[in-house]
Structures are given as structure tokens and as C-alpha cells.
C-alpha positions in Angstrom: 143.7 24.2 99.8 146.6 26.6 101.3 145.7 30.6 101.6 148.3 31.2 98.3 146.1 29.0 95.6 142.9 29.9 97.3 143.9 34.0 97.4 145.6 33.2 93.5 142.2 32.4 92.6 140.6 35.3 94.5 142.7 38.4 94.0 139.7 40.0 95.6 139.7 37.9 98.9 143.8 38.3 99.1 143.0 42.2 98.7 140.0 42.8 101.0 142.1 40.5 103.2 145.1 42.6 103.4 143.1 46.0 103.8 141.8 44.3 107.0 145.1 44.1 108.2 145.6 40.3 107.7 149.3 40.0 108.0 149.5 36.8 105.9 147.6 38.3 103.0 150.3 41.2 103.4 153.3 38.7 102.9 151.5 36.6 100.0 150.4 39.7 98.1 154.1 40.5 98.1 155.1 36.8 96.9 152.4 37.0 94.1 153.0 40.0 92.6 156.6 41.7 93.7 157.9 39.6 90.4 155.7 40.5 88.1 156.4 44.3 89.6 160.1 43.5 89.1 159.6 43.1 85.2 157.1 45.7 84.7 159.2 48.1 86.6 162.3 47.5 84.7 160.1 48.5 81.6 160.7 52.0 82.2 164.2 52.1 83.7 166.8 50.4 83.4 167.9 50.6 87.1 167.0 47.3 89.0 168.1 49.2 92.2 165.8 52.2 91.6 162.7 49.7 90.7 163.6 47.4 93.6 163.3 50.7 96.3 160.2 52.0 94.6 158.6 48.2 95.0 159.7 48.3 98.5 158.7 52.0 99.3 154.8 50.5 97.6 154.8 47.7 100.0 155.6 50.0 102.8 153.2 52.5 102.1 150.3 50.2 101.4 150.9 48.6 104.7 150.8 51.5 106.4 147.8 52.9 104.3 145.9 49.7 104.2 143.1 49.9 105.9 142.2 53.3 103.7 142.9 51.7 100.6 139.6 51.0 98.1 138.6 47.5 97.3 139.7 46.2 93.6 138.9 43.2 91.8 142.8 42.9 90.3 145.4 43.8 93.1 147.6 43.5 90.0 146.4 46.5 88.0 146.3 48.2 91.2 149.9 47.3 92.2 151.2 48.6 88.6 149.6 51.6 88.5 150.9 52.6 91.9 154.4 51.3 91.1 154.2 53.3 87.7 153.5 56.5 89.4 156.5 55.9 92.1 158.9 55.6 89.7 157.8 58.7 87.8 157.7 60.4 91.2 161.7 59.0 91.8 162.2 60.3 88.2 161.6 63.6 89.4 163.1 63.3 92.5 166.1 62.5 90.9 166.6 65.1 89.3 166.7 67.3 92.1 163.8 69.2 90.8 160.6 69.3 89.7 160.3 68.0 86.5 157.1 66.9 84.8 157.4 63.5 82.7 154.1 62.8 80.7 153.3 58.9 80.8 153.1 58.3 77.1 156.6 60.4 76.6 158.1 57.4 79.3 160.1 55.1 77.5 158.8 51.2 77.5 162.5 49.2 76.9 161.4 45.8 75.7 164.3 42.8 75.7 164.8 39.9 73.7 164.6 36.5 75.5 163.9 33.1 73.4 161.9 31.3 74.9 162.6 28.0 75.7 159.6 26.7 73.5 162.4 27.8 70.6 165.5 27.3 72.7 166.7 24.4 69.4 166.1 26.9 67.0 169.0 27.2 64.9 167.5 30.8 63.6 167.9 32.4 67.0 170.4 34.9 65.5 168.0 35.7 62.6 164.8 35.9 64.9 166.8 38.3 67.5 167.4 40.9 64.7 164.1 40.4 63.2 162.6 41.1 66.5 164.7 44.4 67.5 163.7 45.7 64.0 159.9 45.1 64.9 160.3 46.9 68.4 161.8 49.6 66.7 159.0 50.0 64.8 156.4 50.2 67.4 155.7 53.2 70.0 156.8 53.5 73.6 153.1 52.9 74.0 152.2 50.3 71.7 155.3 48.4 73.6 153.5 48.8 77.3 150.3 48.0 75.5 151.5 44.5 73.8 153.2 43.9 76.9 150.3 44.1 79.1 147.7 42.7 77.0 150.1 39.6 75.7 152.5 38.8 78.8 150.5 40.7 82.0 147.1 39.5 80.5 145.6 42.4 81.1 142.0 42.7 79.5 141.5 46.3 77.1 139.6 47.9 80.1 142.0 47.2 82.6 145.2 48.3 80.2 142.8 51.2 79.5 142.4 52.3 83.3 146.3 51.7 83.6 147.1 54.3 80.8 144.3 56.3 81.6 142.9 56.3 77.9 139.7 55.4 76.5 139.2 51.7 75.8 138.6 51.9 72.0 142.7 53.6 72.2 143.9 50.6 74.4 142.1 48.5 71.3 143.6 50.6 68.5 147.1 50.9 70.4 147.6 46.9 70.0 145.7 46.2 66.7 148.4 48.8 64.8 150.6 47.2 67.0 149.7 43.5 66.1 149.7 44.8 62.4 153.4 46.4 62.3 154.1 42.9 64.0 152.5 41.1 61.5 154.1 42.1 58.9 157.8 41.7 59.6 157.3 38.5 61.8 155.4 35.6 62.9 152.9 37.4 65.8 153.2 34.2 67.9 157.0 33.9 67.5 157.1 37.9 68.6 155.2 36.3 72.0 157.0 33.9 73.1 160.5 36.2 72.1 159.5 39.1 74.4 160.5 39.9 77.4 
């Protein structure tokens, strides 16, 4: 077995790893998460330039801070919750003074992507509007949540620690979510459509 599948199936090897100062742990921490970064990034601006530096300016810092950092179980959750707070620090910073911007006030853009499971779908038209009309409907945070929970796969708790809210709200976030879904669309359609 290679260091990538035997680190993918101990995030908290590839972790303790790097904060030892293992340079190949470094570089394949990058490779397994800087995508799913990328897309969770992109979330909250809609500036691939701006999420690309703050990704960078992470990896930078955590190499230069890793042998301070605190072990985790999920790099992942880690990794998002640090890249969150750089881009609301680059917010501020770009605005050229200070502003404060509340995380549940941050907008959560969601796009449309069939998925090739539907790709023959002669409906795609018909899905596509039915699908902006349900995101719509649902909260900046109710977005993130469904997001997390159904593409990141994310448990509750670990959704929970990212928002910083109680676990029972990370719960009631995507069950009124789920429900709005529910009743303008097929749920598992709405899955495999997001993006």
C-alpha cells in the first residue's frame, strides 16, 4: 500500500504526520484536500482567484505553524474551518477596513450541475428550474448545512463544530432543509443536481 491510500484511510496518521514535519504528508495533505477546499471555498465567493490565494496562504501558514498545530481526527473539518475564517479575514481586508461579517449572514451560492447519473434525461431543463426554485427556498445556512452533510459527508457533530452551533441546530438546520426539499422535488434527484 502507497502513503496516499494508507494516509486516505487514516486522516489521523496523514495529520500527526505532517505536524511532525513529514514533508510527504505536507504535499499529500495538499493533494487530498486542496479540491475539496476549491469547491467549498467557492461557496462563499464567487472569486476563484480570491479562494485559490486564501488556500495557498492556509497551506503556507500550516507549514510554517505545523508543529504547533493540535492533533484532529478529520484534517478535513479542520482544513474548512481554517479556510472559512481566511476568506472572511480577506473579506475584510478587502474592504480596506475593518468590517465585521457574521458567519450565518455569509452567503452559501449553490450551482446546478446534472450529474452524469441523469446526463440522458430529457427533463434537464425542467429539473434545473425546479432546482433553483428549491435553493431559493432554503437559508444561506441550510445550503452550507445540506452541502456538508450530503456532498462533504460530514457527520452532525462535525457540521456542528464547523458552524459553531449546537448539534441538535446542525440536525434541525437539514431536517427543515430536507423538508422544503421534499416537497418541491425528488430529495435524491436534489443530490446528485448539486454542486
Amino acid at each position: 500500500m502507497n502513503k496516499m491510500q494508507e494516509y486516505k484511510r487514516d486522516p489521523a496518521l496523514l495529520w500527526n504526520d505532517f505536524r511532525e514535519g513529514n514533508e510527504t504528508a505536507f504535499t499529500i495533505l495538499f493533494d487530498l484536500y486542496s479540491d475539496s477546499l476549491f469547491r467549498y471555498g467557492i461557496k462563499f465567493v464567487i472569486d476563484d482567484d480570491l479562494v485559490k490565494d486564501c488556500i495557498q496562504d492556509l497551506f503556507i501558514k500550516l507549514h510554517k505553524n505545523h508543529a504547533n498545530l493540535a492533533p484532529t481526527n478529520n484534517p478535513l473539518l479542520y482544513l474548512f474551518k481554517a479556510l472559512k475564517n481566511s476568506i472572511l479575514d480577506a473579506l475584510e481586508a478587502k474592504d480596506n477596513r475593518i468590517t465585521y461579517f457574521p458567519q450565518d449572514e455569509l452567503p452559501f451560492w449553490v450551482d446546478y450541475k446534472l450529474n452524469n447519473q441523469l446526463e440522458d434525461n430529457e427533463n434537464d431543463e425542467e429539473i434545473k428550474e425546479l432546482f433553483n426554485k428549491v435553493i431559493n427556498m432554503l437559508t444561506p445556512r441550510q445550503k452550507e448545512a445540506i452541502y456538508l452533510h450530503y456532498q462533504s459527508e460530514l457527520s452532525y457533530e462535525e457540521i456542528a463544530q464547523l458552524l459553531d452551533i449546537n448539534c441538535q441546530s446542525v440536525r434541525n438546520l437539514v431536517h427543515r432543509a430536507v423538508e422544503k426539499i421534499r416537497a418541491e422535488m425528488n430529495f435524491n434527484i436534489f443530490c446528485l443536481c448539486i454542486f
